[in-house]
N, C-alpha and C positions, 0 to 999 in steps of 0.2 A: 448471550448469543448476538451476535452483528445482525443489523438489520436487514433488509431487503435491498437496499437502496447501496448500502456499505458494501456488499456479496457482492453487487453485480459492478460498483466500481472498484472494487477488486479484481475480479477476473478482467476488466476493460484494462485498468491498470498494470497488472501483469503480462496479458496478450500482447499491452505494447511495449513492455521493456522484452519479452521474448523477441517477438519480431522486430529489432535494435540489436540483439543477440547481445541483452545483458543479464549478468547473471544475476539471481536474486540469492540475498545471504540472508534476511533476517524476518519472516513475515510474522505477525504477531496482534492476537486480539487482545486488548487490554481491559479487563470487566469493570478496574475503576475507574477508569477515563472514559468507558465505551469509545474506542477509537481503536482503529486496525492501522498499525506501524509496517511498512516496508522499507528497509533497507538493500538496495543494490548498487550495480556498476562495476567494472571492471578493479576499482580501489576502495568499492563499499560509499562511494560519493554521493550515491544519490540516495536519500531518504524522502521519504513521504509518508502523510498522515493524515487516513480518511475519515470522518467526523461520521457522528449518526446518519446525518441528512445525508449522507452519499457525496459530501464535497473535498475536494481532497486540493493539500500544497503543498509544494516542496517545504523541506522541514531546514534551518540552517544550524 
């Protein structure tokens, strides 16, 4: 399960590619990394990857 910290920069993260009107393709908790993957953008460009601690980067 994602942490506390993870959840809530999730939803922070998602609200704001919503409000961007971009669409999200791939969202995804990963139980051996502990890290929660998004991928979005109008050509799937943007990727991002939030860590236990609630910190998150864009991914290249």
């Amino acid at each position: 399960m994602p942490t506390s910290e993870q959840a809530y920069t999730a939803v922070f993260i998602c609200q704001m590619l919503s409000n961007m009107l971009q669409p999200i393709t791939v969202f995804r908790y990963d139980k051996k990394f502990k890290t929660i993957y998004i991928q979005a953008g109008l050509n799937d460009s943007l990727e991002i990857l939030i860590t236990e601690e609630g910190d998150w980067d864009f991914e290249q």
